[in-house]
N, C-alpha and C positions, 0 to 999 in steps of 0.2 A: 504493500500500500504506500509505505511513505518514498521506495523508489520510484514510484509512478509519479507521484507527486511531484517528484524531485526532477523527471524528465519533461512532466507535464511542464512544469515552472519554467525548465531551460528552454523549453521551446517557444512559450508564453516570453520570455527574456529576449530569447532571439529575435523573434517575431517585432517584438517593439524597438530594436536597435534596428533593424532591417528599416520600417516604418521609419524612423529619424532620419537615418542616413538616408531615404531616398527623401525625404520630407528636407531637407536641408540642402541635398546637393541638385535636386530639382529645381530650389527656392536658388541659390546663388549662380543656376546656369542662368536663370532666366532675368536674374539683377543686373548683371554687366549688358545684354545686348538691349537691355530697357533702356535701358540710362545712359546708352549709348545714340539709341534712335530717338530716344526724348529732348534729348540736349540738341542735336542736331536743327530738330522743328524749331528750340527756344532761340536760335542763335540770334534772327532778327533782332529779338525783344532785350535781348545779352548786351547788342552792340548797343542798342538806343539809351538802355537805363547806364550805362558801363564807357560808352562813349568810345567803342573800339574800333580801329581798323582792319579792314579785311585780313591781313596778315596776322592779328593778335586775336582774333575772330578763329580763324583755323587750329590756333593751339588751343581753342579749348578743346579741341576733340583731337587733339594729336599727341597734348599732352599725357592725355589718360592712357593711350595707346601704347607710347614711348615709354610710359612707367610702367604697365605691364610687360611686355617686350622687352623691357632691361630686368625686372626681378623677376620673370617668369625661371627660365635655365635654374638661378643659382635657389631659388623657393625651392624647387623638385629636389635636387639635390638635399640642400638643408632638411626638408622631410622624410627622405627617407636615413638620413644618417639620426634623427633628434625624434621622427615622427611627425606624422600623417596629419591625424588629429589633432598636435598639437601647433603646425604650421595651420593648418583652414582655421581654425579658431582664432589665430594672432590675423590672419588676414582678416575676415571679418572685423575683427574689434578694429583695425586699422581704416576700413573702406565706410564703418561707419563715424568714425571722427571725420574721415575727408570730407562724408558726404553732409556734415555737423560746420564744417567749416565752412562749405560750399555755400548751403544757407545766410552767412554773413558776411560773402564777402564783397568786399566795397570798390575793388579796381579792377584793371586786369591782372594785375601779378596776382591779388591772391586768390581769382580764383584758379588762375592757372595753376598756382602750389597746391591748392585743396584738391583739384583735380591728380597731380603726380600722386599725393596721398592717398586716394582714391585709387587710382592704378598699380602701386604697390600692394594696398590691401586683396585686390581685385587677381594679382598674380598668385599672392599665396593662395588662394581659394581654388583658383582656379584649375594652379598645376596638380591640386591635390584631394579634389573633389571626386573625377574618376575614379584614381588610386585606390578611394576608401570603397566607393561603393562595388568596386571590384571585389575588395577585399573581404567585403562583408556579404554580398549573395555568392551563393551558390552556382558554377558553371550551366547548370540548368534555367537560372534564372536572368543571368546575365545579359541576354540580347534583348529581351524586353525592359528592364530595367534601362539600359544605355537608349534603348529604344525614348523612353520618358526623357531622358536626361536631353537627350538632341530637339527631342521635340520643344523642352522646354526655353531653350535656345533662339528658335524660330518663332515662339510664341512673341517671347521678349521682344522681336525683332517687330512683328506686326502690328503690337497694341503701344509700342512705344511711341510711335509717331503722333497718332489718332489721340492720346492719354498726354502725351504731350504738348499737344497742341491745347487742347481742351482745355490742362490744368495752367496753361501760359495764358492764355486769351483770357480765361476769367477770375485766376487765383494769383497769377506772376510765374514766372518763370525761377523763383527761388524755393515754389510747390513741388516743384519735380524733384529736387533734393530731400525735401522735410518726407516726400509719401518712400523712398524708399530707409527711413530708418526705421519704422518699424519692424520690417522684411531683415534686416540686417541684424536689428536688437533681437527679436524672435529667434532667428538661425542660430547665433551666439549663444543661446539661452540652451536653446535645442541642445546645442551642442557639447555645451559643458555639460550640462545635467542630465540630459536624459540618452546620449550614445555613447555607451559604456565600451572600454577595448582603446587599444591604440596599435599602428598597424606602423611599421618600419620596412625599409628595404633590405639589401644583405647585410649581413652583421660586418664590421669592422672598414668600412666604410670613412672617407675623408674629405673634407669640403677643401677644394683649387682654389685658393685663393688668389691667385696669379689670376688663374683661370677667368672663377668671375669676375675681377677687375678689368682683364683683355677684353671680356665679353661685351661688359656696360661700358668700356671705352669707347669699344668702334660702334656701337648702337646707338652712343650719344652725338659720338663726332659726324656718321651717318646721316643723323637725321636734323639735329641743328645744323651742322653745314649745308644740307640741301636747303632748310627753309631759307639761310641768309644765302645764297646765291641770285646775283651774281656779286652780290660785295665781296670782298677783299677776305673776311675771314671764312666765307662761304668755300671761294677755293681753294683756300686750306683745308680744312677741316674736312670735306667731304671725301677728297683724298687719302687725305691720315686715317679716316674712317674704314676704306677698305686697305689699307695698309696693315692696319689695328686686327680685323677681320683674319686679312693673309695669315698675320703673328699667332694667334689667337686657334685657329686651324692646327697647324704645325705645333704647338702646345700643347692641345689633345689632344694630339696621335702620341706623343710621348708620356703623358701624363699618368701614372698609376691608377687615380680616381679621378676620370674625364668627367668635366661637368656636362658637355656635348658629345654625343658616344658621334665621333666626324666617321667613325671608319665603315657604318653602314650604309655612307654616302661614297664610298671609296669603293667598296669590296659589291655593291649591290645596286645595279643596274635600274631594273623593277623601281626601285624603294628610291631612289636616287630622280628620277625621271617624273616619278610620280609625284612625288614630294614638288620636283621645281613646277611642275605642272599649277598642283596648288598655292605656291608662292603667285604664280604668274596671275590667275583668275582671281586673288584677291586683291592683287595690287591693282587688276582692268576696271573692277567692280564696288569697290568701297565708296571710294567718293563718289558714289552715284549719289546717294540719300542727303550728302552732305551738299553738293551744287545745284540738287533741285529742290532739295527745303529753298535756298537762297532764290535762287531763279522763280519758283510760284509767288514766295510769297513778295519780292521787288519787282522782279520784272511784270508777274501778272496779279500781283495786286492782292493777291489771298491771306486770310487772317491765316495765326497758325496751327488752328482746328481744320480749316478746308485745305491746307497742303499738306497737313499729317496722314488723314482720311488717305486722301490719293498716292501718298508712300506706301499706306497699308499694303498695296496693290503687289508689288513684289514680293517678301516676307509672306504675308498669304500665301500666294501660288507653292512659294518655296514649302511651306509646310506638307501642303498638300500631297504634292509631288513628290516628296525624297522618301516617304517611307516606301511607295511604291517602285521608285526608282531602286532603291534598297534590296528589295524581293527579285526584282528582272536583274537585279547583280548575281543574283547566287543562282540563275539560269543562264543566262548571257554573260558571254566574256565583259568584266568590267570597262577593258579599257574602250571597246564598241559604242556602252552607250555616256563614258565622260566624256572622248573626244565629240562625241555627237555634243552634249552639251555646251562644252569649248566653243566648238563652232557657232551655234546659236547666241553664244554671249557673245562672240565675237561680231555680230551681227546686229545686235541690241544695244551693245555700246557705239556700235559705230551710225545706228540709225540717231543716237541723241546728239550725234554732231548736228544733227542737222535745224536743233532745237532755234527758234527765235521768237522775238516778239508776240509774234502772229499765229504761236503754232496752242493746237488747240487742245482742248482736257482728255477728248475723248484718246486721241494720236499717246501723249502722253502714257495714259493710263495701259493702254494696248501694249506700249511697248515696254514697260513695267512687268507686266503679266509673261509676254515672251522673256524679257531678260530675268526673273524667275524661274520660268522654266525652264531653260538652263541651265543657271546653275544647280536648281536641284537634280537635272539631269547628270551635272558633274559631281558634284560632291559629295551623296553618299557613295553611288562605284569608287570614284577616287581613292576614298577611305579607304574601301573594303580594298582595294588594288594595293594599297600601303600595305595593312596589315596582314594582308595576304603572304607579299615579299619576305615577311621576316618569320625567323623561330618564336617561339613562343615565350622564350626567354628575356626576349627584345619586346614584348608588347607595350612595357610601358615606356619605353624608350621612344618606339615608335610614335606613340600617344603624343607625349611629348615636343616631337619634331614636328607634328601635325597642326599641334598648336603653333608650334614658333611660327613655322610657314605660316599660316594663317594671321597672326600679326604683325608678321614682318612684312605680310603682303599689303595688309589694311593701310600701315605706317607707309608704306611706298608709295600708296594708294596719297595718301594727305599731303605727302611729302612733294609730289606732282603737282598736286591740285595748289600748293602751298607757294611753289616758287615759281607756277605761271600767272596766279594772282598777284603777286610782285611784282613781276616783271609789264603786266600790260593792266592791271589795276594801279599797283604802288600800295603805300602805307598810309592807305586813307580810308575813309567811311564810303560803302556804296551807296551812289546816292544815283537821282536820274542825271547829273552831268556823266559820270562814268558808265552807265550801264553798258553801252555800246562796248567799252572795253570790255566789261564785265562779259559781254556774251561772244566776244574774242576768245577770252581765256576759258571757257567753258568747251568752247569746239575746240581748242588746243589738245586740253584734257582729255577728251575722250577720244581726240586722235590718235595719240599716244594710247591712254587704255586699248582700244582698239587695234591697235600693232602689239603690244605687248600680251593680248590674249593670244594676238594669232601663233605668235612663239610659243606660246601653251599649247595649242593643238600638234606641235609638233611634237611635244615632249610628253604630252599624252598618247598619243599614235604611237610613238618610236620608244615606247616604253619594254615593249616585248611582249607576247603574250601568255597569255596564263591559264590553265585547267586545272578547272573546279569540278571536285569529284563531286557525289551523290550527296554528302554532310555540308557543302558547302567550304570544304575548308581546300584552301589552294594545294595543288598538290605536285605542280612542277618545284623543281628547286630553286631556289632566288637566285 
């Protein structure tokens, strides 16, 4: 009787750690791409009460970027030598002071700072959220669980624009910060008290401190250097940046505990191709959201509830789409239906060069809907083509690399859109004397996106192909 009880309980215990952890890493996928598409909509209302220029306009949402992108690598690392659990808990407590700070800030530097604060908190959570929920279901349960976790991703992405406009047009645009602390404080709470365990990587383990210094070097020098080009320290620094990079590479191949495992980009073709693939389509595709919040709501006049609404329109489709696309991956050669996606973004992007004055809601919104559908056409196969490539040993490593791509792309993505608004805006407020530049530098942008995917469709195609047995699980050798 009382060992029944005693399994009864474990299971009853289990059951409600299982329950948090997916109740918490659901809740923190879905915060970052909120707060990501929210901010975007407020940008307008940012410049007017804040008094910014297009250029200082851009780091608010480059800054967050950049801070994930630099603590992400060395967070992962740090968690599995110290723990899991206890990295996601410090990043939340961190992402909600940012977002605490954000609330009151009164220039543009600070809220640019409260933003990096924000994106560091945002790293820890993020590298390590997977991780746990990995760690905590069972192989069996695993691809529905990750199933939630993604979706929840794309939710963030759809209700952010719509939720942010809404709470800017009638509450201010300092509501979008205050409604995600509750969601922050909640998860935090979750976390300490009620997800019992703490999960680590291999034992004896060492954090690169060279390492992650090279790393957040050339990602600072990287991405500052590009927004200040073409001045003077711009072409410094963007240089030193892939120089830092080069360093930085050549460090982790030597290194005993590599904070960037480089050498499955070296030894592994597949994993290597596919990955740059995903670099590629996030750097085409990011500042989509970011130049057409700008564009509807200056150039065509829209409060930032009716230009949020019509952003919904991508993110939607995406939702839609990827689980499905997901399923036709484990029948169909993956790389079949990303590069088919590739190409279609590549098509999407390049129809929004064609964006002006005159062009109309319904065109807009259509082609929204198509440039969703390809990328969800690319990006779960994608995935699955990554994780495929590697042993199983490698899964979270891979994990890992997927995100970096994925921000380093977003960051390339802003870093574009950052120093052609420079160059044919300047360091000034958009107003209707500049527009016309304004919609220069907007088909610039996606001309460039638009050449830069089509390079992805090579390296999606020319990835090599792959056979998927009966279980789904890739079966040729990497």
């Amino acid at each position: 009787m009382n060992e029944s009880a005693n399994i009864q309980g474990q299971g009853q215990d289990n059951r409600a750690v299982e329950r948090s952890a997916m109740f918490v890493a659901t809740l923190t996928s879905f915060m970052g791409p909120f707060l990501i598409s929210s901010v975007n909509v407020a940008l307008p209302a940012i410049q007017k009460e804040l008094g910014l220029n297009a250029v200082q306009l851009s780091w608010i949402a480059t800054a967050y970027l950049l801070a994930v992108a630099v603590g992400l690598v060395p967070a992962g690392k740090v968690a599995d030598i110290h723990g899991r659990k206890k990295i996601f808990a410090t990043g939340l407590g961190v992402y909600v002071i940012g977002a605490g700070l954000s609330v009151f800030a009164w220039s543009a530097f600070t809220l640019i700072f409260s933003r990096v604060v924000q994106g560091l908190g945002a790293a820890m959570f993020v590298t390590t959220g997977m991780a746990i929920i990995t760690s905590i279901f069972p192989p069996q349960k695993r691809g529905r669980v990750i199933g939630w976790y993604v979706a929840a991703v794309y939710v963030g992405l759809s209700v952010g624009p719509f939720v942010g406009g809404v709470l800017t047009q009638y509450l201010g645009w300092r509501s979008i910060f205050i409604v995600t602390l509750p969601m922050g404080v909640g998860s935090l709470l979750l976390t300490l008290y009620v997800l019992k365990g703490e999960w680590r990587g291999e034992p004896g383990q060492q954090l690169d401190l060279v390492g992650c210094f090279l790393y957040t070097a050339s990602i600072l020098s990287l991405v500052y250097g590009a927004s200040r080009l073409p001045d003077g320290i711009g072409i410094v620094l963007t240089p030193l940046g892939f120089l830092l990079l080069a360093v930085f590479v050549m460090h982790q191949k030597r290194a005993r505990f590599p904070v960037f495992e480089v050498k499955l980009f070296a030894e592994n073709k597949r994993f290597a191709f596919s990955s740059f693939a995903a670099l590629l389509n996030y750097s085409a595709t990011f500042s989509v959201t970011f130049l057409l919040s700008l564009y509807l709501q200056y150039i065509k006049g829209m409060t930032p509830q009716a230009a949020g609404t019509i952003l919904m329109a991508q993110p939607v489709v995406m939702a839609l789409f990827s689980p499905a696309a997901g399923r036709l991956a484990d029948r169909i050669e993956p790389r079949y239906l990303a590069t088919a996606g590739m190409a279609i973004t590549v098509l999407g992007v390049f129809l929004f060069r064609m964006l002006d004055s005159h062009s109309t809601v319904s065109v807009i919104v259509a082609n929204l809907i198509l440039l969703g559908f390809g990328f969800a056409l690319f990006s779960t196969p994608n995935m699955s083509a990554i994780m495929g490539a590697v042993e199983k040993r490698y899964y979270g490593q891979a994990s890992g690399v997927v995100a970096t791509m994925r921000l380093l792309g977003q960051m390339a993505s802003m870093a574009v859109a950052m120093v052609v608004l420079t160059l044919l805006v300047g360091r000034q407020q958009i107003e209707p004397a500049n527009y016309n530049r304004f919609l220069d530098a907007i088909h610039l942008v996606f001309t460039i996106s638009a050449l830069s995917c089509l390079i992805g469709v090579y390296f999606s195609w020319f990835r090599g192909g792959e056979k998927v047995s009966v279980t789904g699980q890739d079966s040729s050798p990497p």
